[in-house]
Backbone as XML, in Angstrom:
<?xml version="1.0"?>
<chain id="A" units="angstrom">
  <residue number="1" name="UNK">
    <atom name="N" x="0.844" y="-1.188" z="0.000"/>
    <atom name="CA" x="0.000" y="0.000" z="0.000"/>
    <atom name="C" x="0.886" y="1.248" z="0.000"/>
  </residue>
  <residue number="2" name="UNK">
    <atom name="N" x="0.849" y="2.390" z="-0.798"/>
    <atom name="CA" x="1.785" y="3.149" z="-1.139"/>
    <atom name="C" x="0.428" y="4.615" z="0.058"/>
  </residue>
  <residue number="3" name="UNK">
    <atom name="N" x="1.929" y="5.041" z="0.678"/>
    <atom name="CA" x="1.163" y="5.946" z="1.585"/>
    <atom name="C" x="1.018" y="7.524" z="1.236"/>
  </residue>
  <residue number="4" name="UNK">
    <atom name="N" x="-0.176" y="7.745" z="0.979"/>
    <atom name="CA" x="-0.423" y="9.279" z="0.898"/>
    <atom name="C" x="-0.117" y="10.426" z="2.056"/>
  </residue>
  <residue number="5" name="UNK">
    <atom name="N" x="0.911" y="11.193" z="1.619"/>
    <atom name="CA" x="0.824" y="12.411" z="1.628"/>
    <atom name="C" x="-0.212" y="13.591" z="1.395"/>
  </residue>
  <residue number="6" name="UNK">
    <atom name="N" x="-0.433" y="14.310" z="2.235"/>
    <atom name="CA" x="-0.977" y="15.551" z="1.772"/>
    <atom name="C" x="-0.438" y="16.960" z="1.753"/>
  </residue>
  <residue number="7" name="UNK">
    <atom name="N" x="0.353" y="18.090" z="0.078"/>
    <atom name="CA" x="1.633" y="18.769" z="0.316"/>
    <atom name="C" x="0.392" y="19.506" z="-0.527"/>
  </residue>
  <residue number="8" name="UNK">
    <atom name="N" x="0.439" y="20.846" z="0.294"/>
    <atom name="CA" x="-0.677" y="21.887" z="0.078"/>
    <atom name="C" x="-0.168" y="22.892" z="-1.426"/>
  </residue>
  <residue number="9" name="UNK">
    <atom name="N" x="-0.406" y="23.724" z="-2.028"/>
    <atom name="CA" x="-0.524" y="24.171" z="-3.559"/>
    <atom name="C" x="0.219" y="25.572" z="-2.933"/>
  </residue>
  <residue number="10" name="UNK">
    <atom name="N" x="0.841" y="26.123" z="-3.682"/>
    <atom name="CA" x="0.540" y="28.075" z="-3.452"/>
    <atom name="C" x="-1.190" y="28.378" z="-3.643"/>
  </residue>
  <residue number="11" name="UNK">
    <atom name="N" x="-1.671" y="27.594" z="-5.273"/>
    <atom name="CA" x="-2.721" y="27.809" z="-5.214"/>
    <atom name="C" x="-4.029" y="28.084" z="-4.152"/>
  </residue>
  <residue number="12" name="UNK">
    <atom name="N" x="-3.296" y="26.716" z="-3.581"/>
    <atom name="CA" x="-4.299" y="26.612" z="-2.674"/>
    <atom name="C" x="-4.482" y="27.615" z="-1.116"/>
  </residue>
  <residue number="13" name="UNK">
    <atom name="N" x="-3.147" y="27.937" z="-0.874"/>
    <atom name="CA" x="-2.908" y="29.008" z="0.139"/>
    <atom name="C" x="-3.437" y="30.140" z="-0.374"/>
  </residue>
  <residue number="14" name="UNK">
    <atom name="N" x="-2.876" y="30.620" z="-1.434"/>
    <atom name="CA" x="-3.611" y="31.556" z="-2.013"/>
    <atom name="C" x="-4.875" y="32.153" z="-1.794"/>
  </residue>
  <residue number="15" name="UNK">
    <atom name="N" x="-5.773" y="30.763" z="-2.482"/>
    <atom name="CA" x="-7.549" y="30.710" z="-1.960"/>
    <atom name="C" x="-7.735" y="30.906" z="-0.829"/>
  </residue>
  <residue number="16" name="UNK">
    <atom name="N" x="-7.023" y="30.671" z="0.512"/>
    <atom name="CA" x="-7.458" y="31.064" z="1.413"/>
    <atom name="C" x="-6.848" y="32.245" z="2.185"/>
  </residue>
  <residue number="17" name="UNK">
    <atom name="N" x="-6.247" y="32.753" z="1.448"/>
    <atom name="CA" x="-5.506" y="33.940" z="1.631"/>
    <atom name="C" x="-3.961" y="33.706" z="2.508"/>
  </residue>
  <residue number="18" name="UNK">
    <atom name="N" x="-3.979" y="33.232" z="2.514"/>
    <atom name="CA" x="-2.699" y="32.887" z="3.089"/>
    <atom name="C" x="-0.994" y="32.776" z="2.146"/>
  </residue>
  <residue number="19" name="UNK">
    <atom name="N" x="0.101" y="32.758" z="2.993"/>
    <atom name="CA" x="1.446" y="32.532" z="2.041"/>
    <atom name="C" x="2.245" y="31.758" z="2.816"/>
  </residue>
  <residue number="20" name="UNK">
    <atom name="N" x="2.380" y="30.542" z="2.572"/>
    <atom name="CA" x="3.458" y="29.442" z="3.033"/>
    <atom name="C" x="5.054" y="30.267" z="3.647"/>
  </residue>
  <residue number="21" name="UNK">
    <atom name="N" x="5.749" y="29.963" z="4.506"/>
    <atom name="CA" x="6.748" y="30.538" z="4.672"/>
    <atom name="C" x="7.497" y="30.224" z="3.978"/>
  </residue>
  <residue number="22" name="UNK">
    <atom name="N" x="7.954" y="29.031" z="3.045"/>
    <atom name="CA" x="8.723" y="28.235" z="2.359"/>
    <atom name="C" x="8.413" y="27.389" z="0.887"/>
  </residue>
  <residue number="23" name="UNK">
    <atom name="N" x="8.445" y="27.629" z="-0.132"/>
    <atom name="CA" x="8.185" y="26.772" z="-1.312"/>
    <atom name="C" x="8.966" y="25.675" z="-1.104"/>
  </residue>
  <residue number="24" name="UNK">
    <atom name="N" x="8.547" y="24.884" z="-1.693"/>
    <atom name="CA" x="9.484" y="23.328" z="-1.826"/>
    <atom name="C" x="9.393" y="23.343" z="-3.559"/>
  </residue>
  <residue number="25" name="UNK">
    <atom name="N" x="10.738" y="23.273" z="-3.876"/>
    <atom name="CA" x="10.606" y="23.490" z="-5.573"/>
    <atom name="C" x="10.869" y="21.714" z="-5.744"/>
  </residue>
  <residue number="26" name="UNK">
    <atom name="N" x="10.358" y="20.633" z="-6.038"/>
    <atom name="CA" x="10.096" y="19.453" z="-6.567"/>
    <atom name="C" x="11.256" y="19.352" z="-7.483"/>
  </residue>
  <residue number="27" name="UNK">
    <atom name="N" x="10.872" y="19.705" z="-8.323"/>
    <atom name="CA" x="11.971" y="19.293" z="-9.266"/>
    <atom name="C" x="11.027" y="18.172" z="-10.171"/>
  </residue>
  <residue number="28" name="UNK">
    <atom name="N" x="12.322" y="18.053" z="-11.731"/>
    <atom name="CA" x="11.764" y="17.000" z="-12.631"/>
    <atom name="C" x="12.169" y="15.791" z="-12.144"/>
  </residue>
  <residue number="29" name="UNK">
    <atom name="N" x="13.310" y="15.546" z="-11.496"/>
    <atom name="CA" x="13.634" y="14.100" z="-11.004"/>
    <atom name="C" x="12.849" y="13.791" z="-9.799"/>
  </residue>
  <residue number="30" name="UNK">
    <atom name="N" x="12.838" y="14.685" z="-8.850"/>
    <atom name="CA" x="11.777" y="14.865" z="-7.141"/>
    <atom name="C" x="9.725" y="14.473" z="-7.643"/>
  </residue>
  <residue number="31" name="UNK">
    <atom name="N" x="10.056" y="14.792" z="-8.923"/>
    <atom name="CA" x="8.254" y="14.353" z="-9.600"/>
    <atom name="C" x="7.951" y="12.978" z="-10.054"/>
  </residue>
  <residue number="32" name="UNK">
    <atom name="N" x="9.334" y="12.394" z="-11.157"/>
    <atom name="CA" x="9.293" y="11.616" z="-11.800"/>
    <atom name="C" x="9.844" y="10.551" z="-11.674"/>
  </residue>
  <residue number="33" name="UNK">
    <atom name="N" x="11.067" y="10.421" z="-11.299"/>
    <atom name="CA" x="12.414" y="9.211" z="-11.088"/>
    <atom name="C" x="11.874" y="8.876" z="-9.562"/>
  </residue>
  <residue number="34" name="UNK">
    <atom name="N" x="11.643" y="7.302" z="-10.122"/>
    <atom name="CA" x="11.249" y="6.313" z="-8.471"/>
    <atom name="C" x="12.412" y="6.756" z="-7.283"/>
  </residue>
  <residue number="35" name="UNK">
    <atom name="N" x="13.508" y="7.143" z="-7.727"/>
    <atom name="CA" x="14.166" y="6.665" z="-6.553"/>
    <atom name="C" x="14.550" y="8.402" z="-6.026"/>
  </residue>
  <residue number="36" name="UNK">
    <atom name="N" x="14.291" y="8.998" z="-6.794"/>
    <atom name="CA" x="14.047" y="10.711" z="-6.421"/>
    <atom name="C" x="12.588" y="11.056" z="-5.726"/>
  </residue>
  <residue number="37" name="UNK">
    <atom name="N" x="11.788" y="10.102" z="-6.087"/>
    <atom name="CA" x="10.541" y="10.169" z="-5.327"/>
    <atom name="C" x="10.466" y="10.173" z="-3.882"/>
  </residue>
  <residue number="38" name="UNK">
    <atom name="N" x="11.296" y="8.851" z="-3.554"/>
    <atom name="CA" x="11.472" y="8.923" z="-2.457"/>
    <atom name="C" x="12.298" y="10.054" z="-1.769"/>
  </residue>
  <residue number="39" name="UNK">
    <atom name="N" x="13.083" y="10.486" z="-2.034"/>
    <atom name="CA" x="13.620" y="11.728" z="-1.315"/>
    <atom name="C" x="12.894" y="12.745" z="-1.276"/>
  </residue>
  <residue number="40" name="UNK">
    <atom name="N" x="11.919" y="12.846" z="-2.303"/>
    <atom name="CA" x="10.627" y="13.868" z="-2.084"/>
    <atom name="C" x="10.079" y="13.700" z="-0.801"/>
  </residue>
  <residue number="41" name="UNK">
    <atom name="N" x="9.351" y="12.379" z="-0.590"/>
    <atom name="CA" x="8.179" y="12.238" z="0.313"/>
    <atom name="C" x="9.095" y="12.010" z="1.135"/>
  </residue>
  <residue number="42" name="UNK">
    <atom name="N" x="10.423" y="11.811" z="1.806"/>
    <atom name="CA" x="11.234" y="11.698" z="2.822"/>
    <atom name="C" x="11.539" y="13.212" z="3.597"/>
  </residue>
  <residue number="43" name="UNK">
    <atom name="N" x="11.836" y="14.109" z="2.004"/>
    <atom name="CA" x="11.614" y="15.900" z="2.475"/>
    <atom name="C" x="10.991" y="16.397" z="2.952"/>
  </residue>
  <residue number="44" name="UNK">
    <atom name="N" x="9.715" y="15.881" z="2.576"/>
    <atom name="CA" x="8.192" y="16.739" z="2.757"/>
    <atom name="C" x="7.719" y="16.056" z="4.780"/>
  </residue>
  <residue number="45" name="UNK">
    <atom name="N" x="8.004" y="14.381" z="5.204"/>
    <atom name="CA" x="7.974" y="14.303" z="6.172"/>
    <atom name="C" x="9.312" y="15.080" z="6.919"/>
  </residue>
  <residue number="46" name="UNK">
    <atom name="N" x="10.182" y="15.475" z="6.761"/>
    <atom name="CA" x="11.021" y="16.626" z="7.434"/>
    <atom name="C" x="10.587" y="17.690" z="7.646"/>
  </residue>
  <residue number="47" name="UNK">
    <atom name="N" x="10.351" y="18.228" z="6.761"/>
    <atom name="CA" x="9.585" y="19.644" z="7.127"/>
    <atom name="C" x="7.898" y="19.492" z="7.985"/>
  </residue>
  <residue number="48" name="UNK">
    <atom name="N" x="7.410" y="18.647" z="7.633"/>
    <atom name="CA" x="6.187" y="18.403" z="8.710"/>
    <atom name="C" x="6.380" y="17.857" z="9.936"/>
  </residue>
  <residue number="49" name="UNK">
    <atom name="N" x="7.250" y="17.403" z="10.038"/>
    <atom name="CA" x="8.180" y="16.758" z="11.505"/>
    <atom name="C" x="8.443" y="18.177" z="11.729"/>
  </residue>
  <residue number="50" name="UNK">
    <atom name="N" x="9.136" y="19.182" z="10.964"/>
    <atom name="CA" x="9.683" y="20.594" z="11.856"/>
    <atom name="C" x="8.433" y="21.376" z="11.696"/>
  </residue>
  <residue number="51" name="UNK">
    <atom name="N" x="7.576" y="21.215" z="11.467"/>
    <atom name="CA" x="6.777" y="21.931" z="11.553"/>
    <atom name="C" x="6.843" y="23.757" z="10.890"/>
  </residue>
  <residue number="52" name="UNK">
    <atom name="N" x="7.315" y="23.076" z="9.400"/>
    <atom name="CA" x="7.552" y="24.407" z="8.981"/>
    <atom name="C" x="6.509" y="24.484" z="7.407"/>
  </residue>
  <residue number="53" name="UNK">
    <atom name="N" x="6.089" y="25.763" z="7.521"/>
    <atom name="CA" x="4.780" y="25.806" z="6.775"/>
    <atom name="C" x="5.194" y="26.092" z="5.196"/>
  </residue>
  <residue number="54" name="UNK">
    <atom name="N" x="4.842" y="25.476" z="4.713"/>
    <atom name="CA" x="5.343" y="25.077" z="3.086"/>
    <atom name="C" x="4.296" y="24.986" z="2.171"/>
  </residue>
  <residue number="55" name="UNK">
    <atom name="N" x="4.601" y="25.114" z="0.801"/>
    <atom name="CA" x="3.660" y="24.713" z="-0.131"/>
    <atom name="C" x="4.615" y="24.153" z="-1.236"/>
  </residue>
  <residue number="56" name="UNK">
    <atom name="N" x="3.818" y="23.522" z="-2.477"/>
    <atom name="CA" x="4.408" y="23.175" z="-3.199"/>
    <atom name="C" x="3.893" y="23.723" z="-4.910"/>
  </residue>
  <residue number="57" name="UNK">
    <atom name="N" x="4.359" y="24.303" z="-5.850"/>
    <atom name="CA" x="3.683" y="24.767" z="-7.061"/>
    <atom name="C" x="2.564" y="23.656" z="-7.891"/>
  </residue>
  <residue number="58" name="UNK">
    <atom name="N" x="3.138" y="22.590" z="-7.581"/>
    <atom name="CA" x="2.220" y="21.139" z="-8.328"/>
    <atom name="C" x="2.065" y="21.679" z="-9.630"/>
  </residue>
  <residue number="59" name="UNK">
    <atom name="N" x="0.863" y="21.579" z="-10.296"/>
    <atom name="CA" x="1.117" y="21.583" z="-11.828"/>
    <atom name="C" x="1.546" y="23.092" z="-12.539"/>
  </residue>
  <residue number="60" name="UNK">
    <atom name="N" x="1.837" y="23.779" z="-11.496"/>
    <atom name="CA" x="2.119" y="25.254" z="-12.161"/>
    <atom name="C" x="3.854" y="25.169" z="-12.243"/>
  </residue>
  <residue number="61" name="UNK">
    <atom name="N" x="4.694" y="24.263" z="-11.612"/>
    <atom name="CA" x="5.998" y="24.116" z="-11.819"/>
    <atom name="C" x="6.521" y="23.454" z="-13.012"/>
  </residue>
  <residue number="62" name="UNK">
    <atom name="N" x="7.000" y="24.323" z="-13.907"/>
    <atom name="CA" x="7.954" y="23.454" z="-14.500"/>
    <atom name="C" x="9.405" y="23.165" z="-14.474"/>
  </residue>
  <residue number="63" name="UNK">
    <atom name="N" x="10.052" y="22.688" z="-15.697"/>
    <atom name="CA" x="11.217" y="22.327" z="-15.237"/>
    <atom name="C" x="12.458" y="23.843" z="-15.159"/>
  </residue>
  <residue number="64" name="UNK">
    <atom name="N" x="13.621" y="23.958" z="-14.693"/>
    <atom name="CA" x="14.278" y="25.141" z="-14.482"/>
    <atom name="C" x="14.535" y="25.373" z="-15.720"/>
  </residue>
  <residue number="65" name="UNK">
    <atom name="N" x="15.508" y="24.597" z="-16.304"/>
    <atom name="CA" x="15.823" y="24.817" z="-17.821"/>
    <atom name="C" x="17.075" y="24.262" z="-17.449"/>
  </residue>
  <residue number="66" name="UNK">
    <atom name="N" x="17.920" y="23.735" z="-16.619"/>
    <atom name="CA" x="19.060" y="23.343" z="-16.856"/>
    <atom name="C" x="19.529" y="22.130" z="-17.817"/>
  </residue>
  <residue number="67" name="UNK">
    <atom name="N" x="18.348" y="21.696" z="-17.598"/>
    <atom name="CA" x="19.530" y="20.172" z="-19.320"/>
    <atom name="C" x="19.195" y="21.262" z="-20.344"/>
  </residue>
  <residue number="68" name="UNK">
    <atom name="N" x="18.072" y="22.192" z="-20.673"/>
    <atom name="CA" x="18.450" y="22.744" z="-22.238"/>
    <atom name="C" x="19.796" y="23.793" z="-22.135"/>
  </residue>
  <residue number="69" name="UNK">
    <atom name="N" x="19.964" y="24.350" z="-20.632"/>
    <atom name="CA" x="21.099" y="25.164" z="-20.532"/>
    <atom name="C" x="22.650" y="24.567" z="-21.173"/>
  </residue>
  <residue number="70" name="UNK">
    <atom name="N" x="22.286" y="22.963" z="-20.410"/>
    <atom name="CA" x="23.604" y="22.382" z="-20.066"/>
    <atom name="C" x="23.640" y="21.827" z="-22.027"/>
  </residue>
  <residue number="71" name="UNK">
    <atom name="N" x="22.931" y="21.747" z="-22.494"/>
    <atom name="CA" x="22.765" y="20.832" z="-23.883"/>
    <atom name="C" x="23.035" y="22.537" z="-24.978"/>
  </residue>
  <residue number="72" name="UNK">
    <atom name="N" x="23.034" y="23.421" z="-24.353"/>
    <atom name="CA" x="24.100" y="24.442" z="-25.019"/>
    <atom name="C" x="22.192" y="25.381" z="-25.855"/>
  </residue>
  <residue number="73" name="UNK">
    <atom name="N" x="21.029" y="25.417" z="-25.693"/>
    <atom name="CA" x="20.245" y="25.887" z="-25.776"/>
    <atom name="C" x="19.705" y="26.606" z="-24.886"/>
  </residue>
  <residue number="74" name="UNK">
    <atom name="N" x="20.202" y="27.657" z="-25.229"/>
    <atom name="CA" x="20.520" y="28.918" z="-23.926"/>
    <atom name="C" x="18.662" y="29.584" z="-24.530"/>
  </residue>
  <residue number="75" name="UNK">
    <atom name="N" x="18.315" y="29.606" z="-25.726"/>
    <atom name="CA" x="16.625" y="30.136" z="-26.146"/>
    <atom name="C" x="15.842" y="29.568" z="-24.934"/>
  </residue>
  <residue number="76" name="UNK">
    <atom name="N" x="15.764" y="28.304" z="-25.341"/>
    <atom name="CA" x="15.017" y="27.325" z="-24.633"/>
    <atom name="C" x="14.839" y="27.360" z="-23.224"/>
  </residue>
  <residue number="77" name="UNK">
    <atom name="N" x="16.410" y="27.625" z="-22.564"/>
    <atom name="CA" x="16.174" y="27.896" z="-21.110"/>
    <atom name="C" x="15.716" y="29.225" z="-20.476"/>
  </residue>
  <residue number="78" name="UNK">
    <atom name="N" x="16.180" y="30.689" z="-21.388"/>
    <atom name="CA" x="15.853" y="31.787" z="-21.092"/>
    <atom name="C" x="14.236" y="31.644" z="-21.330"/>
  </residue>
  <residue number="79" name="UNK">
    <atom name="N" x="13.560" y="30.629" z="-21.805"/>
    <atom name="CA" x="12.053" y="30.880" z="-21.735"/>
    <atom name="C" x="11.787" y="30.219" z="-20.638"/>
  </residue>
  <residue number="80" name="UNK">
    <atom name="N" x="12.122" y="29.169" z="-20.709"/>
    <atom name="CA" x="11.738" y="27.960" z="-19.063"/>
    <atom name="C" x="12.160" y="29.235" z="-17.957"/>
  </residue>
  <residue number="81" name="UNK">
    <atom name="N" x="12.872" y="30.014" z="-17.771"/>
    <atom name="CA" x="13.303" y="30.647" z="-16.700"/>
    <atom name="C" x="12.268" y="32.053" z="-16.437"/>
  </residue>
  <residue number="82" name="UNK">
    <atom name="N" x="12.172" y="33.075" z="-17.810"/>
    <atom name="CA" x="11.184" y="33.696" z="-17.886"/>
    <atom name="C" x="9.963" y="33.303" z="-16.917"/>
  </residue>
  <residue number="83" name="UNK">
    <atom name="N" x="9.444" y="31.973" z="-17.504"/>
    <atom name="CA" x="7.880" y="31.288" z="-17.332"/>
    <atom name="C" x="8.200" y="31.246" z="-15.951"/>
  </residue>
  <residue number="84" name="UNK">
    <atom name="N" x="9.254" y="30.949" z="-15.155"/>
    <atom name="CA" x="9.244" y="30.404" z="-13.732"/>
    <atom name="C" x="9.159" y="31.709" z="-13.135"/>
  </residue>
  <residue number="85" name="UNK">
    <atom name="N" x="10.371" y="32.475" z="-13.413"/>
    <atom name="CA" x="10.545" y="33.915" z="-13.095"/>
    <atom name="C" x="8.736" y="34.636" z="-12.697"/>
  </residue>
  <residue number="86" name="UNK">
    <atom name="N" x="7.906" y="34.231" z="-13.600"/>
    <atom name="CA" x="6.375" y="35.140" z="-13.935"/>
    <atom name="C" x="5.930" y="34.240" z="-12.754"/>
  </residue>
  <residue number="87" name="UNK">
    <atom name="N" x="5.646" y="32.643" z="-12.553"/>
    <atom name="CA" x="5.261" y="32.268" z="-11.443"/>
    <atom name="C" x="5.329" y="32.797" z="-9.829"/>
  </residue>
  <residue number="88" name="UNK">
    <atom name="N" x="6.912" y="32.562" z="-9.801"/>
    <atom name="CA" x="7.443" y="32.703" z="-8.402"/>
    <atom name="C" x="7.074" y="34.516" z="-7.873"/>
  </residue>
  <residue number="89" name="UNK">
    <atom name="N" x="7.189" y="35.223" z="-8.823"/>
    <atom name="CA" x="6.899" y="36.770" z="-8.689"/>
    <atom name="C" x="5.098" y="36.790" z="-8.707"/>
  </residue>
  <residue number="90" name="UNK">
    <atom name="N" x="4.336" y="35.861" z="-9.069"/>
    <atom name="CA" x="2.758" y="35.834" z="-8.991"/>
    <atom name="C" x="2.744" y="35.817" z="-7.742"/>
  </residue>
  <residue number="91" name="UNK">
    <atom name="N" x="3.112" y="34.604" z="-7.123"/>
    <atom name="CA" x="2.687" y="34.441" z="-5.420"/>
    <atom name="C" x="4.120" y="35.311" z="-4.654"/>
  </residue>
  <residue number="92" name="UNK">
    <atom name="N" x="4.482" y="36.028" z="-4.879"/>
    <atom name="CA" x="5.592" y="36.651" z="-4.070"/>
    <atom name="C" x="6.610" y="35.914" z="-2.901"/>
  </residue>
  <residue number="93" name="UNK">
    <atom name="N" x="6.950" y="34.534" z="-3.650"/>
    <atom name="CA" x="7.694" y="34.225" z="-2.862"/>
    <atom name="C" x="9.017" y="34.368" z="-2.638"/>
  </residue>
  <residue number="94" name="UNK">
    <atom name="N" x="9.352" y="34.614" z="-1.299"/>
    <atom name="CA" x="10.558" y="34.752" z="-0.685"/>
    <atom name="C" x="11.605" y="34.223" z="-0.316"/>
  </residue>
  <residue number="95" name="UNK">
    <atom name="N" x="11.187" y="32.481" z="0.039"/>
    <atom name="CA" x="12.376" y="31.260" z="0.647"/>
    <atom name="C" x="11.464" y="30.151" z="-0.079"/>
  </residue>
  <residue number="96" name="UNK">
    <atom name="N" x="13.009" y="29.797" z="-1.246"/>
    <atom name="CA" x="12.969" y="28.384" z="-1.731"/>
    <atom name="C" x="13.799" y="27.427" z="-1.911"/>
  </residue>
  <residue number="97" name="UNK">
    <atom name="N" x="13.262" y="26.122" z="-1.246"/>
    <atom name="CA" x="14.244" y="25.050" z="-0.596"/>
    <atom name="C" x="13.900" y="24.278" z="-1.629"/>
  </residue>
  <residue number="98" name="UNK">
    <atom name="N" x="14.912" y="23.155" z="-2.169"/>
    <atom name="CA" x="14.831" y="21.947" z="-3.021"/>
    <atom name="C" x="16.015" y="20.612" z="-2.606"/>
  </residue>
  <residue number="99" name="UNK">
    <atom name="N" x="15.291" y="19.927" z="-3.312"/>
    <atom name="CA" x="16.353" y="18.572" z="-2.486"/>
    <atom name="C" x="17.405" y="18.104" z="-3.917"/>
  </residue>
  <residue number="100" name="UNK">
    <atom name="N" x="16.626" y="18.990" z="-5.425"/>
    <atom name="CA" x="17.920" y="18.923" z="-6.557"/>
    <atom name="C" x="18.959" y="20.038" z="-6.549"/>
  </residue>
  <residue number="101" name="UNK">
    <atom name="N" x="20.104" y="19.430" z="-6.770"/>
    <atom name="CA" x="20.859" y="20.184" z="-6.824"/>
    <atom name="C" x="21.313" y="21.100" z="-8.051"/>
  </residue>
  <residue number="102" name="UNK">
    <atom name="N" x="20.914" y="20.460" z="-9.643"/>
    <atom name="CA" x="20.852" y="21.237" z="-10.312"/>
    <atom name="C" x="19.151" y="22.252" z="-10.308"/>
  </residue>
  <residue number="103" name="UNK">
    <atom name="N" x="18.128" y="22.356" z="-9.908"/>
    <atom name="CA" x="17.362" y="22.992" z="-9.501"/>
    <atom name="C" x="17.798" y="24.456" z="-8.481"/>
  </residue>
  <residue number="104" name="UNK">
    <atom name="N" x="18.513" y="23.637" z="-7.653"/>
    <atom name="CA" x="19.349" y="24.609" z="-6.682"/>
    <atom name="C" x="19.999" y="25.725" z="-7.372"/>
  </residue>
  <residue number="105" name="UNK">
    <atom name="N" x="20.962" y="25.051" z="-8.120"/>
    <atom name="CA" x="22.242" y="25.960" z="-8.826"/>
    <atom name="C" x="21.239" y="26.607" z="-9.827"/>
  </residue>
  <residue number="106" name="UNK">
    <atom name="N" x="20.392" y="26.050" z="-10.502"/>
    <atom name="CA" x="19.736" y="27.233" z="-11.551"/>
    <atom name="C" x="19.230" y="28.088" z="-10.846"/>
  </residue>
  <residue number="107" name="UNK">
    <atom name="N" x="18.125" y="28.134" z="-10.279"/>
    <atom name="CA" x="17.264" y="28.767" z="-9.386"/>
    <atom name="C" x="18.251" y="30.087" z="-8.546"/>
  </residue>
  <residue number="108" name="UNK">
    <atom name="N" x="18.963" y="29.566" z="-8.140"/>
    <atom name="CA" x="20.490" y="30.250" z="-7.535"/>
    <atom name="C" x="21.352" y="31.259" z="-8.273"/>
  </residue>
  <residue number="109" name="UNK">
    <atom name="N" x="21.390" y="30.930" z="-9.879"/>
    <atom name="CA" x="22.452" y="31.495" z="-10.182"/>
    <atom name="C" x="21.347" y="32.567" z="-11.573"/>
  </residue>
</chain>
């Protein structure tokens, strides 16, 4: 039996007027790759163990742009970054934690 989680939206804070202290940026491997999964739902019980108030973008996240960066398609990523850039500035967030490290370094740099 695979155990559910429940990791709340910006959206959904939003609707109730509220703003998470912390985004959790997922990532494409933290969404997709079994064994990155687990370090997701291992993250997400950390921060609910600390009791620190978070949300997550869910289908409004996409990917940073680093493989089109790293694959030398600098177009491709200046739009993936744009699109994120317009997100993260929608809900005005302030502190964002991730468990990828190329997520990190883009997001970062």
């Amino acid at each position: 039996m695979t155990e559910q989680i429940k990791v709340p939206t910006m959206a959904e804070y939003m609707a109730q007027g509220k703003q998470p202290e912390v985004l959790f940026w997922v990532g494409c491997a933290g969404s997709f790759d079994d064994r990155a999964k687990k370090i997701t739902k291992a993250f997400v019980k950390l921060l609910n163990k600390a009791n620190i108030d978070f949300a997550v973008l869910g289908t409004e996240e996409s990917c940073t742009g680093d493989p089109a960066k790293r694959a030398g398609n600098e177009f491709l990523f200046q739009m993936q970054a744009m699109a994120n850039i317009e997100v993260l500035n929608g809900y005005e967030i302030k502190k964002i934690v991730t468990t990828c490290p190329h997520c990190f370094n883009t997001i970062k740099n």
